[in-house]
C-alpha positions as CSV (number, residue, x, y, z in Angstrom):
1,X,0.0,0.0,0.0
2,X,0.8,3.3,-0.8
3,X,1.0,5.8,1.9
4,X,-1.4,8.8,1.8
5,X,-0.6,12.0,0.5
6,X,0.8,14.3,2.9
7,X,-1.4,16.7,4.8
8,X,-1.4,20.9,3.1
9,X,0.7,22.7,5.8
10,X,-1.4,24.8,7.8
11,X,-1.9,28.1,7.0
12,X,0.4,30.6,9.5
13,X,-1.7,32.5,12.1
14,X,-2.2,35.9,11.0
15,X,-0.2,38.5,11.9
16,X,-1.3,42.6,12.0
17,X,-4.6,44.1,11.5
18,X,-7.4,43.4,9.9
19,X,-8.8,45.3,7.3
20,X,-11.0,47.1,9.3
21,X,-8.6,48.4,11.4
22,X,-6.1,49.3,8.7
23,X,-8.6,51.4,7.6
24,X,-9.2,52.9,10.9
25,X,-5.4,53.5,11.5
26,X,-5.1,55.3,8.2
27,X,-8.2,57.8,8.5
28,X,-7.1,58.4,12.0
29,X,-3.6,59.7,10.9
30,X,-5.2,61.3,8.1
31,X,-7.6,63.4,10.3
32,X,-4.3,63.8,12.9
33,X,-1.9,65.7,9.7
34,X,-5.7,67.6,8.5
35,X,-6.5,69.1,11.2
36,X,-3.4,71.5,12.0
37,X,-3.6,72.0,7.8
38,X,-7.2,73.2,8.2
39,X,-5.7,75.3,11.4
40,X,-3.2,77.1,8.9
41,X,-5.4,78.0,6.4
42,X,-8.1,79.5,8.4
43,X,-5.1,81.4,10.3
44,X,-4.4,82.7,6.9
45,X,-8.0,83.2,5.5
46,X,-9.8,84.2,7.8
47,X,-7.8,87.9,8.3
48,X,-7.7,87.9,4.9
49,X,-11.0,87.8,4.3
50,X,-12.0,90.5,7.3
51,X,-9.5,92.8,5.6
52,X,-11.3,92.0,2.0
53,X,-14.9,93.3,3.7
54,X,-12.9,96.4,5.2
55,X,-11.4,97.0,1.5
56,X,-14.9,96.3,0.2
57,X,-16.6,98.7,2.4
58,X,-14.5,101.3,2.6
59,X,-14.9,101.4,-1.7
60,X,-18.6,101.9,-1.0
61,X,-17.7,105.0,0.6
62,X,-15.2,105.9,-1.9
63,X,-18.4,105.8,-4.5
64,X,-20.6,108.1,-2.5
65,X,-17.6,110.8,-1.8
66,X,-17.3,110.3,-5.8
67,X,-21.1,112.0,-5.6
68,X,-20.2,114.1,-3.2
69,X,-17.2,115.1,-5.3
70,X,-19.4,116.2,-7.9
71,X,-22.1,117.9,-6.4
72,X,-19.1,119.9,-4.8
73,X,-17.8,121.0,-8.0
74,X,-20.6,121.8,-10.0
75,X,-21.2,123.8,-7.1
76,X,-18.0,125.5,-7.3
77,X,-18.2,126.3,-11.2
78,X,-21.9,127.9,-10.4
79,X,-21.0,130.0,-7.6
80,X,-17.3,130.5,-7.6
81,X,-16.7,129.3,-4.1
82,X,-17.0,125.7,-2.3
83,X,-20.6,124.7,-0.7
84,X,-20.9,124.1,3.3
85,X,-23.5,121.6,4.1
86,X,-26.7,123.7,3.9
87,X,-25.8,124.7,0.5
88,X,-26.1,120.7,-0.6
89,X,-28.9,120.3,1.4
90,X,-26.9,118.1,3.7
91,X,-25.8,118.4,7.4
92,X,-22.6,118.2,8.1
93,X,-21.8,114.8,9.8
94,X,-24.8,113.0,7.2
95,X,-23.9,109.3,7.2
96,X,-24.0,106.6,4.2
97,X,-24.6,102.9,4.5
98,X,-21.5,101.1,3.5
99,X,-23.2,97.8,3.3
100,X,-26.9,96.5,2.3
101,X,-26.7,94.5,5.8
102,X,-26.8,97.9,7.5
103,X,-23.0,97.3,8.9
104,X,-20.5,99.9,8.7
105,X,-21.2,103.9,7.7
106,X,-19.2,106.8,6.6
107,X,-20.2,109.8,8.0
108,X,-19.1,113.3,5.7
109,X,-17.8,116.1,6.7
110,X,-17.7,119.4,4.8
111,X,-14.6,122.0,5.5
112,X,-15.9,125.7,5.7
113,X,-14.5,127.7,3.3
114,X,-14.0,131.1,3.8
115,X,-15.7,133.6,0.7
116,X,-13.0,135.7,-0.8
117,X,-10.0,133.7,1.0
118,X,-7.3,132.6,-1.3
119,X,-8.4,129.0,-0.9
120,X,-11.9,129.9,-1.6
121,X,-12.1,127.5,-4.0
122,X,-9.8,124.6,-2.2
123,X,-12.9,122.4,-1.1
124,X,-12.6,119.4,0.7
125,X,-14.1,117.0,3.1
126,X,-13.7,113.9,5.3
127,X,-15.1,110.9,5.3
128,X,-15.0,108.9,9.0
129,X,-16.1,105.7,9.3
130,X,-17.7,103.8,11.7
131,X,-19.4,100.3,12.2
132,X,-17.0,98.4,10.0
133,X,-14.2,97.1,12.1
134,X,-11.8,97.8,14.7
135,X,-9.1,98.3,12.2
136,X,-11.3,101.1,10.5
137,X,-13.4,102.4,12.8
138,X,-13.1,106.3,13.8
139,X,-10.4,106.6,10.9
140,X,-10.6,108.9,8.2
141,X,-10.4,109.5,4.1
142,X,-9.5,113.5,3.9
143,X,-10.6,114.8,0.2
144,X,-9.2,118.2,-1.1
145,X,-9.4,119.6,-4.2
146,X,-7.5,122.0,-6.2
147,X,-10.2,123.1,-8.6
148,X,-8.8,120.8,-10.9
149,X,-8.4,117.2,-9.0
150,X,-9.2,115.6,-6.0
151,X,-6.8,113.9,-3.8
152,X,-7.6,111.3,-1.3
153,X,-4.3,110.5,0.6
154,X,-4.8,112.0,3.2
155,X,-6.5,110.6,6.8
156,X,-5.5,108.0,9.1
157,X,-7.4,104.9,7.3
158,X,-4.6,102.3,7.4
159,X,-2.8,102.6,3.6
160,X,-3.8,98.9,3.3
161,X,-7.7,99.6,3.4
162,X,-7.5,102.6,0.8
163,X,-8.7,102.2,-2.6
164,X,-6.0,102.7,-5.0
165,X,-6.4,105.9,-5.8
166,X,-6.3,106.9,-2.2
167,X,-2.5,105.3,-1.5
């Protein structure tokens, strides 16, 4: 007789993890390296992005000292001499909504020009803001003009929140 085949070799025991906690291991170091990544980025946006609604807001009030701007010097060219507040129908102090939320507002200010000075017809005004952010709030745009241009560099808005053609 022949002797019988020999017997498979049993399998080794297993050795490691299972599938399931493969898995587990590898999501857990995954969500261990994300989380200081998402930490980063929000450190990074998230200023950004409060100086992006400053920027924004303080534009707004750049477009409605653009009106102002005008009224002011079609003013001048009718009369000679630059408007006060009464004379645009205005108080002095009147404020603009910088945002449809109702946050943030720019209050104008008109200078008192003095008839038959020499800079009778320098007008100018500032625009202070308030309601936007710590960074802006109380700070001002000052706008002068020369009869010919206005300039907007003056103030003590931060240069970084300043429309362009306000640096």
């Amino acid at each position: 007789m022949s002797a019988p085949p020999p017997l498979p070799h049993a399998a080794p025991p297993k050795r490691g993890l299972s599938g399931c906690a493969l898995i587990a291991v590898i999501l857990a170091g995954v969500g261990v390296v994300s989380i200081p990544v998402i930490g980063i980025l929000a450190a990074i946006a998230i200023p950004q992005y409060q100086d992006y609604v400053v920027r924004s807001r303080v534009a707004q009030g750049l477009v409605a000292a653009q009106d102002l701007q005008r009224t002011m010097d079609r003013y001048r060219a009718e009369h000679g001499a630059c408007p006060d507040a009464q004379a645009l129908g205005m108080t002095n102090g009147a404020t603009v909504r910088l945002s449809p939320s109702g946050k943030g507002e720019a209050a104008f200010v008109l200078d008192a020009a003095t008839p038959g000075s020499p800079d009778a017809t320098a007008c100018g005004f500032e625009m202070r803001f308030a309601d936007v952010s710590p960074a802006a709030d109380g700070k001002t745009l000052r706008f002068v003009s020369d009869a010919q241009t206005w300039d907007c560099r003056g103030g003590t808005l931060d240069i970084r929140y300043r429309p362009a053609p306000c640096r």
